[in-house]
C-alpha positions in Angstrom: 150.1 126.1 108.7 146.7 123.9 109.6 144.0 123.4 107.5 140.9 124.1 108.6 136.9 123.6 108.1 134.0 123.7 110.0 131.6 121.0 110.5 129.0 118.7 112.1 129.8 115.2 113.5 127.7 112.6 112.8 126.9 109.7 115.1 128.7 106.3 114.8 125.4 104.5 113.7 124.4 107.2 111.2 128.1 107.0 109.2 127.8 103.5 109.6 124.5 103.3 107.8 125.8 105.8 105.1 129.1 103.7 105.4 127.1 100.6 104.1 125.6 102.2 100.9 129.0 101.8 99.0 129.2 99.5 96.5 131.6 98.7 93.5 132.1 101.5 91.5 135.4 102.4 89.3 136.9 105.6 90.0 135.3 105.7 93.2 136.8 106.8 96.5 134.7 105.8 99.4 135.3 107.7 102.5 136.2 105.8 105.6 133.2 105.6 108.1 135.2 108.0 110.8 135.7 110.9 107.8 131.9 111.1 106.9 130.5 114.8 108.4 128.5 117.9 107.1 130.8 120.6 106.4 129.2 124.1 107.4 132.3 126.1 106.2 135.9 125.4 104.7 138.4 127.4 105.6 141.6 126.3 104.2 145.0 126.7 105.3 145.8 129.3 107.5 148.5 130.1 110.5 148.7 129.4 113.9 147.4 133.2 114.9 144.6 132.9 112.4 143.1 129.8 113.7 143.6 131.1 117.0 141.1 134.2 115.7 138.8 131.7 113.9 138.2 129.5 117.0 137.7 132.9 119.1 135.4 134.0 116.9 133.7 130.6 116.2 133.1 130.4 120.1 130.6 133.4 120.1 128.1 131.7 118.0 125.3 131.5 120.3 122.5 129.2 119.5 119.9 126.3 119.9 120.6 122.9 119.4 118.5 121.2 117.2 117.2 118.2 115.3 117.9 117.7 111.1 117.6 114.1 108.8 119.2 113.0 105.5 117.8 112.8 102.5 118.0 111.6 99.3 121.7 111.5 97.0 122.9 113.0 94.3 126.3 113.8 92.6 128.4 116.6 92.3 129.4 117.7 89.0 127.9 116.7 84.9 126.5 113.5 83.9 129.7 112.9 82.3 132.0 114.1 84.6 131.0 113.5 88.7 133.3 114.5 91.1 131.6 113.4 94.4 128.5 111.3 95.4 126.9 112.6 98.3 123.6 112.1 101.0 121.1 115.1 100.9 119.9 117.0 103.6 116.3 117.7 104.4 115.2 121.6 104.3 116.2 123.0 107.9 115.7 126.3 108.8 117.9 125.8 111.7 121.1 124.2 110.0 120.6 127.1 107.5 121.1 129.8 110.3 124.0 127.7 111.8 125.8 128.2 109.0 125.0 131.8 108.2 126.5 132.6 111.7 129.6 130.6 111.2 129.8 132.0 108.2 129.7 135.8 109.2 132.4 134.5 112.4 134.9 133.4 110.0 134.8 136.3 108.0 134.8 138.1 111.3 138.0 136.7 112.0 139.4 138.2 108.4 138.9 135.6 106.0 137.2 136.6 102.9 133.9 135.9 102.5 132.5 132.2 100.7 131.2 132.7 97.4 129.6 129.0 96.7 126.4 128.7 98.2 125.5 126.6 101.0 124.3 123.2 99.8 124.1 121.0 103.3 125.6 117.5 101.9 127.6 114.6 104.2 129.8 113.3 101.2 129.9 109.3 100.5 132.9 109.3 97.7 135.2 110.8 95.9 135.4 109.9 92.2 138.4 110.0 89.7 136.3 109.2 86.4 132.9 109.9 87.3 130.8 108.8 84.3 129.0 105.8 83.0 125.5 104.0 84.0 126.9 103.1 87.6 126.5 106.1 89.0 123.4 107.2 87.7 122.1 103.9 89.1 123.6 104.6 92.5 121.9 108.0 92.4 118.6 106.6 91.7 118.6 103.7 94.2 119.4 106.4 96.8 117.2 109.1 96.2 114.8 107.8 98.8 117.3 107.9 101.3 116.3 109.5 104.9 116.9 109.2 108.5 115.3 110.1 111.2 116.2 113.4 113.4 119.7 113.4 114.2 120.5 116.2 117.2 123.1 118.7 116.3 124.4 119.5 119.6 128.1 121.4 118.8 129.7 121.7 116.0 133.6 121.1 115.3 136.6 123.1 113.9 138.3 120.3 111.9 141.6 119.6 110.7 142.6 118.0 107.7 145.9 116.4 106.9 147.0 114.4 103.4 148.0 110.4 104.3 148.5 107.4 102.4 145.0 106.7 102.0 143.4 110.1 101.9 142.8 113.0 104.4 142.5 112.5 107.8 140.0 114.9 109.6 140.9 115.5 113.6 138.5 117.4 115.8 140.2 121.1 117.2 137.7 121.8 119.1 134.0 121.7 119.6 131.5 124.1 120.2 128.4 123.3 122.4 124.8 124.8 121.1 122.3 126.2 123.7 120.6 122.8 125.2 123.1 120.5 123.5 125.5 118.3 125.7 127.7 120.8 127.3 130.3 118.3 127.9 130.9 118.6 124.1 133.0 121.5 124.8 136.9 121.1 124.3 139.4 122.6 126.5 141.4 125.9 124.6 143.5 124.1 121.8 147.1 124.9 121.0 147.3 125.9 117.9 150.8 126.7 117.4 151.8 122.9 118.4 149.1 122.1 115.7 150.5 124.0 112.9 154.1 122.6 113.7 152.5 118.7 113.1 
């Protein structure tokens, strides 16, 4: 079994920025600076045969690349119980209908269909006992957050696997978009040695 989700890299110099915004907080799980990406679809664990489907059907998504920025922060879950802290995502028409087709591929490929709806987010951390003034504080020095256009060229199928200190995301295989670098695609990847790992 592998688990799987699909996602947008980030460049080196915009996780390092968002890297550097961490700051002492109890409870609080920052994630390492090679983690940090925009999830466009979890998947979850599935077999070697399914991911083999996914990834076919992920590689007829056919469109554009294109430009989208951060913006703001905010937290996931109530003011007295945060699970996450993340950086926003401007409105972009474009990232919206990226994920509408990788959306309707996965289900293509027989997994049922997501019921949450898409809110465009690159986590920052994790949080055990999220409450109290610090993150509020966090949240509000943040909210002006933005950066400038960051090109979505491909997007990933991702791995994840449980260590010591956390998940560790490995790239599968990338997808190029129409424009993008085409040397972003990946050779076919083997996913019955992956599920064995």
């Amino acid at each position: 079994m592998i688990r799987l989700f699909v996602a947008l890299e980030l460049p080196a110099a915009v996780r390092e920025r968002l890297a550097g915004l961490a700051w002492p907080m109890a409870g609080a799980r920052w994630l390492a600076v090679e983690n940090m990406h925009l999830t466009l679809r979890f998947v979850g664990e599935v077999n070697e045969d399914k991911a083999a489907d996914i990834d076919e059907a992920l590689s007829r998504v056919d469109m554009d690349a294109f430009n989208f920025q951060l913006q703001g922060a905010g937290q996931f879950g109530s003011r007295n119980g945060a699970r996450a802290l993340w950086a926003g995502v401007a409105p972009c028409p474009a990232l919206r209908r990226l994920q509408a087709k990788i959306e309707r591929a996965v289900v293509r490929a027989g997994e049922p269909a997501e019921r949450r709806k898409f809110h465009p987010h690159v986590t920052l951390a994790r949080l055990r006992r999220g409450r109290g003034a610090r993150i509020e504080q966090f949240v509000a020095a943040h909210g002006g957050l933005a950066s400038g256009p960051i090109a979505a060229v491909s997007f990933a199928l991702m791995s994840s696997s449980l260590g010591r200190s956390g998940a560790d995301y490995t790239v599968e295989v990338r997808y190029p978009l129409r424009g993008g670098d085409a040397a972003a695609a990946d050779p076919a990847f083997d996913w019955e040695a992956a599920a064995a790992t």
